[in-house]
C-alpha positions in Angstrom: 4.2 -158.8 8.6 2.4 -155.3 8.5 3.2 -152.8 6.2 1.3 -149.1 6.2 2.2 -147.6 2.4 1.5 -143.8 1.6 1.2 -144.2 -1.9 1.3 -140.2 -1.8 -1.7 -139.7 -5.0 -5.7 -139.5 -4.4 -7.3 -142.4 -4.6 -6.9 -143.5 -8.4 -4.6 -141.0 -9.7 -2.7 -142.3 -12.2 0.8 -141.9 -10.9 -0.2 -143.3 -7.3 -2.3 -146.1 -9.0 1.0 -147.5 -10.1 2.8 -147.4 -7.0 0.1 -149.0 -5.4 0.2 -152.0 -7.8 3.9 -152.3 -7.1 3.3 -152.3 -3.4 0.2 -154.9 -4.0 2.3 -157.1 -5.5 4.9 -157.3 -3.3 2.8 -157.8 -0.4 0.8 -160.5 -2.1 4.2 -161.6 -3.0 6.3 -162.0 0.3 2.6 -162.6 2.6 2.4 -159.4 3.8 -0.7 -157.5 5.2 -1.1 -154.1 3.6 -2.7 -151.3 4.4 -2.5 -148.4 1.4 -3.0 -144.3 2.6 -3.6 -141.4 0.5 -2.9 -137.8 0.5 -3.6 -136.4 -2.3 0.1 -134.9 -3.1 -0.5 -132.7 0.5 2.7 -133.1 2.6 0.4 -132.3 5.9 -1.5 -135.0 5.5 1.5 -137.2 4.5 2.6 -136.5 7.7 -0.8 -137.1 9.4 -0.7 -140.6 7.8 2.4 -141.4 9.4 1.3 -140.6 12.8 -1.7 -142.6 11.8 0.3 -145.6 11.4 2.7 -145.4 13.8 -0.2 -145.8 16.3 -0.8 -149.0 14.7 2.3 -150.7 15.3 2.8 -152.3 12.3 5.9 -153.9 11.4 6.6 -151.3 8.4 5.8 -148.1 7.4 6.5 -146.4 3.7 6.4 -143.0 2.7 6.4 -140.3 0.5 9.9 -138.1 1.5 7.9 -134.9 0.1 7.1 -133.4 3.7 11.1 -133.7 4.2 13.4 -134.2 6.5 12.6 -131.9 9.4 9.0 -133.1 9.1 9.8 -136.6 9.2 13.3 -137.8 10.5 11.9 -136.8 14.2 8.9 -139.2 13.1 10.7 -141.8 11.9 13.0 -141.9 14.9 10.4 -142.7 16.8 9.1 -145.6 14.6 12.7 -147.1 14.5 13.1 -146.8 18.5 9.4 -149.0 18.4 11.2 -151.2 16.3 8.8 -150.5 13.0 11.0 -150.2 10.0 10.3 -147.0 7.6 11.8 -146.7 3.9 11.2 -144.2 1.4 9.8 -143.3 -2.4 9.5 -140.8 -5.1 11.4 -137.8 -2.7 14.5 -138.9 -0.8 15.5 -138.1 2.9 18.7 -137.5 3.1 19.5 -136.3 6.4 17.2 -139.6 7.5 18.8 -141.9 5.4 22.5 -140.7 7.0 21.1 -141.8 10.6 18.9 -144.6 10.1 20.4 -146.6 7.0 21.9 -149.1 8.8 19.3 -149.4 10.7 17.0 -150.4 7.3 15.9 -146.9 6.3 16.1 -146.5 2.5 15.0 -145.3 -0.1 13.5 -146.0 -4.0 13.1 -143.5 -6.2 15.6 -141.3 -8.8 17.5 -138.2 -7.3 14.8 -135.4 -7.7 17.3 -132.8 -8.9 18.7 -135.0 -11.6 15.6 -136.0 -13.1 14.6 -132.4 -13.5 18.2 -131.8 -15.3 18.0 -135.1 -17.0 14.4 -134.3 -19.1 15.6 -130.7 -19.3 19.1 -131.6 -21.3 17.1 -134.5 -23.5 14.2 -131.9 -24.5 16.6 -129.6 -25.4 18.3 -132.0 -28.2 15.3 -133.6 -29.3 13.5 -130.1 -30.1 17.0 -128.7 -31.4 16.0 -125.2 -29.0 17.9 -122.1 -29.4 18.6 -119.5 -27.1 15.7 -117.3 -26.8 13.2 -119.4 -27.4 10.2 -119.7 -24.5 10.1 -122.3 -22.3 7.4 -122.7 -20.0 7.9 -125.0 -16.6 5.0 -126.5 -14.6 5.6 -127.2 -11.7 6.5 -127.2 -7.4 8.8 -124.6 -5.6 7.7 -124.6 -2.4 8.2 -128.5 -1.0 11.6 -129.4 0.4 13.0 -132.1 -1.6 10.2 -132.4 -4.4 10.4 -129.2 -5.7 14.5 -130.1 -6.4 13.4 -131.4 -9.9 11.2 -128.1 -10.7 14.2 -126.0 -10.1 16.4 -128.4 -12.0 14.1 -128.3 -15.0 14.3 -124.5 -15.2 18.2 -123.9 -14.0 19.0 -126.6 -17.0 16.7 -124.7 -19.8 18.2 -120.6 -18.4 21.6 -122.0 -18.9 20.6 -122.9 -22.1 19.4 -119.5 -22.9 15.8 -119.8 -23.1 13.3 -117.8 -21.8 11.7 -120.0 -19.0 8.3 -118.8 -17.3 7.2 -121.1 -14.6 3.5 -121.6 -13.2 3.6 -123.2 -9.6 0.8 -126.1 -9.3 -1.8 -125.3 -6.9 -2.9 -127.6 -4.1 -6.3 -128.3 -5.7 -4.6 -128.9 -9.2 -2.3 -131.0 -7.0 -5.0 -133.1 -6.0 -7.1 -132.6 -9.3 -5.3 -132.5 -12.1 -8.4 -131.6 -14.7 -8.6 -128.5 -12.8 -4.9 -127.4 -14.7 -7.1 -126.9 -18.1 -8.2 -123.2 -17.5 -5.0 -122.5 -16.3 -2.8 -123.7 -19.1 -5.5 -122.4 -21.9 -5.0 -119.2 -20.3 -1.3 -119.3 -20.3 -1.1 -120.4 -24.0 -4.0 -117.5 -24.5 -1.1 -114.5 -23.2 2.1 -116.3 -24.6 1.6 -117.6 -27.9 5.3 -117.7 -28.6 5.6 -120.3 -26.6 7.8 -123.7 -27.8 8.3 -125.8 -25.3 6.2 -126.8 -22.2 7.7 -129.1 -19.3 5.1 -130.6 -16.6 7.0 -131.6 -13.6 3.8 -133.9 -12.3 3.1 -137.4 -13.5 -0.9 -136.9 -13.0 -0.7 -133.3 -15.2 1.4 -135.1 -18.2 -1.7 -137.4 -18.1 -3.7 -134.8 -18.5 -1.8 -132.7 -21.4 -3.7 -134.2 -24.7 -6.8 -133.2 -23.1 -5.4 -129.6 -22.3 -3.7 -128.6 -25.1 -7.3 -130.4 -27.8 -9.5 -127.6 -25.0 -7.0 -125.1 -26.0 -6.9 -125.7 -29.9 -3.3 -126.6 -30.6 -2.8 -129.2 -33.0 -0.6 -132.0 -32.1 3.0 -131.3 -32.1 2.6 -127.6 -32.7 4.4 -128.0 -28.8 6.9 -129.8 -27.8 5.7 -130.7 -24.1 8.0 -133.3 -21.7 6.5 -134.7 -18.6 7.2 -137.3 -16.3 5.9 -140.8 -15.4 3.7 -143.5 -17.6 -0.5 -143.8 -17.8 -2.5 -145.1 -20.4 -3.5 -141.3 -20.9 0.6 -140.3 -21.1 0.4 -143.4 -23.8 -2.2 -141.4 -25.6 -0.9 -138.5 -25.9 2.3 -139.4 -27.0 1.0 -141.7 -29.6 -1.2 -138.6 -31.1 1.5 -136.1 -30.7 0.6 -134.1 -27.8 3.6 -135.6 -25.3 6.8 -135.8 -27.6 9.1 -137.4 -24.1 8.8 -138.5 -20.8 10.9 -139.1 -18.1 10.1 -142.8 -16.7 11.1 -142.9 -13.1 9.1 -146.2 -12.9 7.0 -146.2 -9.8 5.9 -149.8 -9.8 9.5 -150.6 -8.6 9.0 -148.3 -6.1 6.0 -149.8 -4.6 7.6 -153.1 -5.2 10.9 -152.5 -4.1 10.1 -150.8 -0.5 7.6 -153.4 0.3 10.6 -155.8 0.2 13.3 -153.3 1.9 10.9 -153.5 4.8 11.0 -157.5 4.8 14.4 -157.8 4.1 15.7 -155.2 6.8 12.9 -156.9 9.7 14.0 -160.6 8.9 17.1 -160.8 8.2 18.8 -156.9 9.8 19.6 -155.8 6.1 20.4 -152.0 6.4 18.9 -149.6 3.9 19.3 -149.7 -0.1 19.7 -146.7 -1.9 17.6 -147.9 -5.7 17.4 -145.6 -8.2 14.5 -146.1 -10.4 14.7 -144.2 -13.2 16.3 -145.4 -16.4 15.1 -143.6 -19.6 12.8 -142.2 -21.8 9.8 -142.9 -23.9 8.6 -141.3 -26.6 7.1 -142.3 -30.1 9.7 -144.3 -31.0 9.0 -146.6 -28.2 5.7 -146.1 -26.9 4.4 -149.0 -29.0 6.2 -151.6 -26.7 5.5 -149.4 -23.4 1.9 -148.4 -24.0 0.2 -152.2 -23.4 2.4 -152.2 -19.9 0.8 -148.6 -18.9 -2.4 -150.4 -19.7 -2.1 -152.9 -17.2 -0.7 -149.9 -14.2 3.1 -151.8 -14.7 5.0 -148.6 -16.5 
């Protein structure tokens, strides 16, 4: 078997690193051939890479849902009538999923809404905030599906009361994540009442100790909650930079697709719906989590 796997990152980003390794060892796993895209976080090109591999005929392709469902489900109706199987991570397809499940579409991933609500409601009783405080959100409004956990984020911390400002995440910061220092030192620069900061971008969290040391705030003078594992997320927590993170656990998802495709061509399995993510880590168990980020497992 054949399998074509967006892994969505550039190459080497840290969140897309660990999805690949999932995927790797699945295919390695179950004999499968593998061929790994990138697209650097840009739905356009998500959607180029499909058409990409649909050319090729392989017998699976995986993607990204971030482009959506009226960008893809046309797509992947096409694949399915070629008899190539397609599953999902990291965004879900819904309006996809409720045609071509049985069919061996599915999908891996956490519910992009909830996890937003989930971090949101677990920030707010770990740094005890009150009602007024400022809140800042970091993070994606303007892609279908993806940006569902942005928008839960803030909708959890208004109804809490708090002041919420949100900064959207450019392409290039997207696709570079150093580039977000200049813009976060000059956010902290004009709101210095700031509490709490919330990064809705596994490659940005990554990047927070270094931000915040440019921008001379001392560790845990913030409370800042991200999402998704990298020996740099490890870092920061352990020096108190990152207090949580939200650990939607994208090895499984590489993992776990690569063998919805193989289950659903050999033996006609329709599609699973997995949700990946589970819990959080912090400092008091980042001692246990932190050698498994240094291997690109969590």
């Amino acid at each position: 078997m054949s399998i074509w796997f967006d892994v969505g990152g550039p190459v080497g980003g840290p969140y897309a690193t660990v999805v690949q390794n999932g995927a790797v060892q699945a295919a390695e796993d179950l004999s499968v051939d593998l061929r790994v895209m990138y697209s650097d976080w840009q739905p356009q090109k998500m959607v180029e890479n499909f058409k990409q591999a649909l050319a090729a005929k392989p017998t699976g392709i995986v993607v990204m849902g971030h482009p959506g469902d009226s960008a893809f489900e046309p797509l992947v109706d096409e694949a399915f009538s070629k008899g190539i199987k397609v599953t999902s991570v990291d965004t879900a397809l819904p309006e996809t999923m409720a045609t071509q499940q049985p069919n061996g579409f599915g999908y891996v991933g956490v519910s992009n809404a909830d996890r937003g609500i989930h971090l949101a409601n677990q920030a707010l009783r770990d740094g005890k905030f009150k009602a007024g405080d400022r809140a800042l959100v970091w993070g994606i409004k303007d892609i279908a599906e993806r940006s569902d956990s942005t928008r839960g984020l803030i909708s959890t911390l208004e109804d809490a009361g708090l002041n919420v400002d949100f900064i959207q995440i450019s392409p290039e910061v997207d696709k570079d994540p150093s580039l977000g220092t200049n813009v976060l030192s000059a956010y902290l620069a004009r709101t210095p009442d700031v509490k709490l900061i919330m990064v809705d971008h596994g490659a940005l969290t990554s990047q927070m100790g270094n931000f915040l040391r440019n921008a001379g705030v001392r560790p845990s003078e913030l409370f800042v909650a991200g999402f998704s594992l990298s020996p740099a997320t490890a870092d920061a927590i352990k020096t108190g930079y990152v207090q949580l993170v939200a650990d939607s656990q994208p090895y499984l998802m590489g993992y776990l697709s690569v063998v919805q495709v193989v289950l659903s061509t050999r033996y006609g399995f329709s599609g699973l719906d997995i949700n990946t993510g589970a819990g959080f880590v912090n400092a008091a168990n980042i001692d246990f989590i932190a050698p498994l980020a240094a291997k690109g497992i969590r």
